[in-house]
N, C-alpha and C positions, 0 to 999 in steps of 0.2 A: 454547354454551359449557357445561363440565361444572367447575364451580370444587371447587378440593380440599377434601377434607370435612375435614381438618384442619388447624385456627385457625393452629396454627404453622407449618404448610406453607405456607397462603397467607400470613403476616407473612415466612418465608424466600424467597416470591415475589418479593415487594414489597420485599425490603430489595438484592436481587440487582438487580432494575430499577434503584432508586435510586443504589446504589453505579456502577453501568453509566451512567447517565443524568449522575449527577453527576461523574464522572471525567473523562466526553466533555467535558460543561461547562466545567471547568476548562480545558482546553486552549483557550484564546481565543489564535485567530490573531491579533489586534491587542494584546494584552498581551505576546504571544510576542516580535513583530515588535519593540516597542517596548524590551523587551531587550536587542535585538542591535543597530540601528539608530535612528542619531537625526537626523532633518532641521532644518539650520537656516538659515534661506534659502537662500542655493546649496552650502552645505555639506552632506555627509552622513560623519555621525561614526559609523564601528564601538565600540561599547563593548565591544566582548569582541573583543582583536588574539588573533590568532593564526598571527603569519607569513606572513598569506598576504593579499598588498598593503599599502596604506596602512591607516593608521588611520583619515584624514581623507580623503574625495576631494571636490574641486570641480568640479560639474558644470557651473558655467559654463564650464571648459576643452573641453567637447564642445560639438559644431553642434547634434548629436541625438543623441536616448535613443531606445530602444527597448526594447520591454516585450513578454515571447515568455511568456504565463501556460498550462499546460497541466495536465492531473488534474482530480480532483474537486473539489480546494480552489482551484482556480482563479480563480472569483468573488470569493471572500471575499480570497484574498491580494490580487488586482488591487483592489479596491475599497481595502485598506487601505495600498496603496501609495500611490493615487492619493489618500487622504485625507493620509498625510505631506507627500508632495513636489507642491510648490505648482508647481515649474516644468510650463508647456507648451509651451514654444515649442520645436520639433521632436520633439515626442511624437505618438509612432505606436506601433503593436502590433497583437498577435494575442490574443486570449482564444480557448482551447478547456476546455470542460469538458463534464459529463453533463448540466446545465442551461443555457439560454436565463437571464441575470437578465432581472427585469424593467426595470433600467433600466440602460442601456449609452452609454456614451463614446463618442463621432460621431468620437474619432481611433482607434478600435479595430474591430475587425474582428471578429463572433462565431460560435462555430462550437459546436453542438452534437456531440461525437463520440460513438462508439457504444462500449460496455462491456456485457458483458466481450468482447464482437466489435465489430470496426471498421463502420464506416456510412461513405455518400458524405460527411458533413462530418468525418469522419475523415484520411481522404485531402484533402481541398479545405484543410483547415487547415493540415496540413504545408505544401503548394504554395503556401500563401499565406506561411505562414513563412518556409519557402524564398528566396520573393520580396524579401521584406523584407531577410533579412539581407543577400544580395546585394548591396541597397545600403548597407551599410556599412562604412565607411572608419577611419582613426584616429580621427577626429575624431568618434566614435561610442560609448557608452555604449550596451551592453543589456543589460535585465533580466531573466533566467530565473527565471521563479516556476513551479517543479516538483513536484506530488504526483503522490501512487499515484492510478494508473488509467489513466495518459498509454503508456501500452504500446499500450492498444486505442483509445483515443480519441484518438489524435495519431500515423499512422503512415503511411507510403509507401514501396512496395517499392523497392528499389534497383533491380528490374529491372522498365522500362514494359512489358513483356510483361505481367506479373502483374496481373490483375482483381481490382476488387473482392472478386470472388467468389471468387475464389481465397484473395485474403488472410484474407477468413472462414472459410473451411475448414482455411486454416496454422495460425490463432490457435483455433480449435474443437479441432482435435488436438494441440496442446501443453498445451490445458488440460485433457485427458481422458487425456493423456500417465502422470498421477501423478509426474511431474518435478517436483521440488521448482523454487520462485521464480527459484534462480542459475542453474541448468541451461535454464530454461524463455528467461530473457533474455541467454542467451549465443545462444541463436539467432535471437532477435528481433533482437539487434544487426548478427547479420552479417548479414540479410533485409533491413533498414529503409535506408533514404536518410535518416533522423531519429535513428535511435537508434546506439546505442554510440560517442558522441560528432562524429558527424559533420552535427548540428546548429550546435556552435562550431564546426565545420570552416568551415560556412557563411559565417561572418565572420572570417575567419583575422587581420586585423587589429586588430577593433576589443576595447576594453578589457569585459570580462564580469564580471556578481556572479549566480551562481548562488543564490536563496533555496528552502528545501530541507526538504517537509515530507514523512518521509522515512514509507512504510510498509513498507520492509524492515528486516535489522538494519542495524544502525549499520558493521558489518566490512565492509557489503557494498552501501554508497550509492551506488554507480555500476548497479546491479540498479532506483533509481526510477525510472519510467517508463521502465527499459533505458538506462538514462544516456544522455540527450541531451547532456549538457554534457561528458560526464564519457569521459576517455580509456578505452579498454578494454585490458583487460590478456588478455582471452582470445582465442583463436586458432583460425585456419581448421582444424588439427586435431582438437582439443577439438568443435567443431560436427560434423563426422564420425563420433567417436568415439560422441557422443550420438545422431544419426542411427542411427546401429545399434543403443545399446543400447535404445533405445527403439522399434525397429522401424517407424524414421515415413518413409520417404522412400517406402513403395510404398505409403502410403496417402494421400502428397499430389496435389495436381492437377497436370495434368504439368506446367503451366508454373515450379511450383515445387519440382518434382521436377527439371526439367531445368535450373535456378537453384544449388541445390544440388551437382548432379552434375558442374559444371564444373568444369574441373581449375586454370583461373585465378580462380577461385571468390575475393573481393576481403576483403583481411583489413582487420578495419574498425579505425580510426584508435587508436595507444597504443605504449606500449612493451611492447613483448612481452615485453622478456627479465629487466621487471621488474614484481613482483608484490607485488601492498599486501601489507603485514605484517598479524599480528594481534593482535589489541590483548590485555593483560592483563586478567585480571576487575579491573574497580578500580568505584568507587562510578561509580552512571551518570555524574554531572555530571562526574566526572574523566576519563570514557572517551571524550564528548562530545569536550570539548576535545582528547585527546588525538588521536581522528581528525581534525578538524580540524586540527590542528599537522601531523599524518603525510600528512593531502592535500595540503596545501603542499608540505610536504617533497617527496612524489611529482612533482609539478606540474614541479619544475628540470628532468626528465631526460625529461620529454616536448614534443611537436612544440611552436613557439610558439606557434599557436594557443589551446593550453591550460596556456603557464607562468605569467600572469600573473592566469591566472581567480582569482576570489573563490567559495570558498563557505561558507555560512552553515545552519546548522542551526537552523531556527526551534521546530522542536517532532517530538516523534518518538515513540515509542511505550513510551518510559521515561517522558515524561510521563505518558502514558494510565495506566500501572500503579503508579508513586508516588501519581498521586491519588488512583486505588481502595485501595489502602495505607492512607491517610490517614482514607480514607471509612469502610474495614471498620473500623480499629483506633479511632475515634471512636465506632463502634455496640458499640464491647466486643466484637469477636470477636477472640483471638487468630490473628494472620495470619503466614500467609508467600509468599514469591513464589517461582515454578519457572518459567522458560524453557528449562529444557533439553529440553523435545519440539518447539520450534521447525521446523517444516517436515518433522516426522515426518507418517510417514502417521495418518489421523484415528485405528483403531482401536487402532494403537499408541500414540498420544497419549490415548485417553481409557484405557486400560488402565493404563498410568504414572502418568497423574494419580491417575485415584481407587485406584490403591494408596498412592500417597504420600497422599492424603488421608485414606484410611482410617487412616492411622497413626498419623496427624496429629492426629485426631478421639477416637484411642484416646487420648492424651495429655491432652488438653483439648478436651470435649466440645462447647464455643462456638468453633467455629476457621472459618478460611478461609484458602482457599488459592487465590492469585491466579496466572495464569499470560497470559502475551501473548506476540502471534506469529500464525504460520498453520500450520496441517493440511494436509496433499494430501489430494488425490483420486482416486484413478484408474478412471478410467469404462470398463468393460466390454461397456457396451451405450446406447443413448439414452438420456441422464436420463430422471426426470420431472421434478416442480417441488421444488426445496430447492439447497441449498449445501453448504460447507464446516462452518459451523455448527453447520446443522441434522439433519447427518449426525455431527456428532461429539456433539451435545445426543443424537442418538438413540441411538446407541452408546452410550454412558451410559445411557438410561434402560432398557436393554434389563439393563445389568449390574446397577444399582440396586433391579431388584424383587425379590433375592434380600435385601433390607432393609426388608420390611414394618414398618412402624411408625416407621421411623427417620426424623430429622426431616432431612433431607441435598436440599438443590437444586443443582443444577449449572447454571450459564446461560453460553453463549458465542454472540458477538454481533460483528457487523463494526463498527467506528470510523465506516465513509462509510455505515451505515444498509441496505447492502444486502445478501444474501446470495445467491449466485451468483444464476439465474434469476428469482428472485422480488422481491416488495417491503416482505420482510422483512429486519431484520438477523441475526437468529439465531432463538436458541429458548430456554426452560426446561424441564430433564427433575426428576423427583424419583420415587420407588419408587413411586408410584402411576401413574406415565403411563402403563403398560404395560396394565392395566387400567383406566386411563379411557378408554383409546385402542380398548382391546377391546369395549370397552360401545358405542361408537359403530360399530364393523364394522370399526375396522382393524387388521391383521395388520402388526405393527411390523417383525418380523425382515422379513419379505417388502418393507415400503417401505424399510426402508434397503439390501436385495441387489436393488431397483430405482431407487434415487437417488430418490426420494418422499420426501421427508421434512418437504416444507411442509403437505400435506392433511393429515395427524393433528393435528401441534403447531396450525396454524391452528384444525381442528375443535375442541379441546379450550381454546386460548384461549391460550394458552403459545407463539406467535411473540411473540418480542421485534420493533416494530414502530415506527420511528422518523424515518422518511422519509430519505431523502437530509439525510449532516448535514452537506456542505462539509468533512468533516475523510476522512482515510483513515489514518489511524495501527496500521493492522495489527489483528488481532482480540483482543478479552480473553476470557478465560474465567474465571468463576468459581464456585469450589466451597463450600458453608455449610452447616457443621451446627449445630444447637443443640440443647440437652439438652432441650427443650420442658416 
């Protein structure tokens, strides 16, 4: 490790970890849940109505519940579910997430899936979902507990043709695609047996409460895990149209190429000729709601498999950035929040910010500037080891050494702990990494025009490093200067 020789730089290190660390903190899955839902003996009360079902429902009116938990935050929702609701009798389910817990429920089924490429309990968990919901009838309650990451660790092609290995290489090239998140699960939708809601297909009778911890935007919740639950509004054209602009159909395996290429090619379940609105900028918590109202609303004029669903927004990624809000403006930095590079590419997203930052900083030299969301990336050739993160941390530090002396850290980091390949969450750059980076042998511009971007920050000490957190709430970035 080569620690920064100056005092204010590492206390701007350390106060960006902290704000990051404690942000995540605050977003506690069972204080979330405890918000929106209340168990009381066989009653389960919504505290926040929003048109869409009962306020109150009685679960004594079902034979059986079922509980289908998929993503990262899998564990942690099923666990706090099953801490609320006392009822077992006809309680069955699936858990899949990126973790094995270590202590599991003899009526659940567990399934390690693979992220960010599917693995055999990938595939085995759908089919076992599959299974389950099958037998579901009226007289059936299930629980969809949904976060980010259920794209790659809960999937099955629509066509049994399609391997394993196939499916590894579909989801390898759309993630090297540089497709932005919507574009990337408008094709997973039409690919999947599980996704773009023909998981509720699955149960076309029985009664649904989607809980929903979302790491895309909020306009655009039927994009978690490629909406299992959730109707799709995009079309066998739109998949086509992207197929081309992104030149992937001659780089698939055939059997996915010849999947694709069918002219009966199957439009996956929704109203096509109706498309969610968009919501006004209004303060998060009123935007919250008002999606929620407007999925409802949507919900009347689709199949009835999905008019009578519930869903429920446990926590999302205006969480993650109100609390770092809370956390920077507590340490006396004047803050402000920018979403607007949202699923921009990384180098135009870190060019945007630290102009806006620098501007920022000219004003008031104690500032920060909070921003959440994700980067593309678009892969030109085999990675090496790093991420979205750790390529936009680098990018930054590469701009940043044109401000020797100046006391500015930049750190962006993923919510679930991980960043792409490695078992880092992100990174921290400041004007000196470009030269502590060179003191050690490496050549920065050359690891970031090879996707490298874990060996420097690791060598130098600067991966943000945080294990698998159970949450996926989209990445933060944050930018700190102080007048030192």
């Amino acid at each position: 490790m080569t620690p920064v020789s100056d005092s204010t730089l590492d206390t701007l290190h350390a106060t960006a970890t902290e704000i990051f660390a404690g942000a995540l903190e605050a977003c506690n899955i069972a204080s979330a849940f405890d918000r929106r839902l209340h168990f009381e003996n066989n009653l389960l009360h919504r505290l926040i109505p929003d048109g869409s079902g009962p306020a109150t429902i009685d679960l004594s009116s079902y034979k059986r519940i079922f509980v289908i938990a998929l993503g990262k935050a899998a564990g942690p929702m099923l666990d706090v579910l099953l801490t609320r609701m006392k009822r077992r009798k006809g309680l069955r389910g699936i858990c899949c997430s990126s973790q094995l817990p270590k202590l599991r429920n003899w009526r659940f089924r567990y399934f390690e899936g693979g992220h960010p490429l599917p693995n055999e309990d990938t595939f085995a968990a759908a089919r076992a979902a599959l299974t389950l919901l099958r037998k579901a009838k009226k007289d059936t309650l299930i629980f969809f507990l949904i976060s980010g990451g259920g794209s790659a660790m809960f999937d099955l092609p629509l066509d049994p043709q399609i391997t394993l290995d196939d499916a590894i290489k579909f989801h390898e090239l759309l993630l090297a695609s540089g497709a932005p998140i919507n574009e990337i699960n408008t094709l997973r939708k039409h690919f999947s047996a599980v996704k773009g809601g023909r998981l509720a297909m699955a149960a076309p009778e029985a009664a649904k409460i989607s809980l929903l911890l979302p790491d895309v935007p909020l306009r655009s919740l039927d994009a978690l895990s490629s909406g299992p639950t959730s109707p799709d509004h995009s079309t066998v054209a739109e998949v086509r149209e992207l197929l081309a602009r992104y030149d992937l159909l001659s780089k698939f395996p055939a059997a996915v190429r010849a999947f694709f290429e069918r002219k009966d090619l199957p439009e996956s379940p929704g109203n096509k000729r109706k498309r969610p609105q968009f919501l006004p900028k209004l303060p998060w918590t009123d935007a919250v709601l008002a999606r929620r109202v407007m999925a409802a609303a949507t919900m009347k004029d689709e199949d009835e498999a999905f008019r009578d669903s519930i869903f429920e927004i446990l926590l999302s990624s205006h969480d993650l950035v109100e609390n770092a809000r809370a956390l920077a403006q507590k340490a006396g930095f004047y803050t402000v929040v920018d979403n607007s590079c949202d699923d921009w590419d990384y180098a135009d997203a870190a060019r945007y910010l630290l102009g806006r930052f620098h501007a920022l900083r000219a004003v008031n030299q104690r500032a920060c500037l909070i921003s959440v969301g994700e980067v593309t990336v678009r892969l030109n050739r085999t990675p090496g080891a790093g991420g979205r993160n750790q390529q936009f941390a680098l990018a930054c530090a590469l701009e940043l050494q044109q401000y020797p002396g100046a006391h500015i850290t930049v750190l962006s980091a993923g919510s679930d702990g991980i960043d792409g390949n490695t078992q880092s969450a992100g990174a921290i750059a400041d004007p000196t990494t470009v030269a502590r980076a060179r003191a050690f042998g490496y050549d920065l511009e050359q690891s970031l025009a090879t996707f490298n971007a874990c060996p420097p920050f690791t060598a130098l000490g600067d991966s943000v490093v945080t294990g698998p957190t159970g949450h996926n709430l989209r990445d933060l970035r944050l930018l700190i200067a102080d007048q030192g």
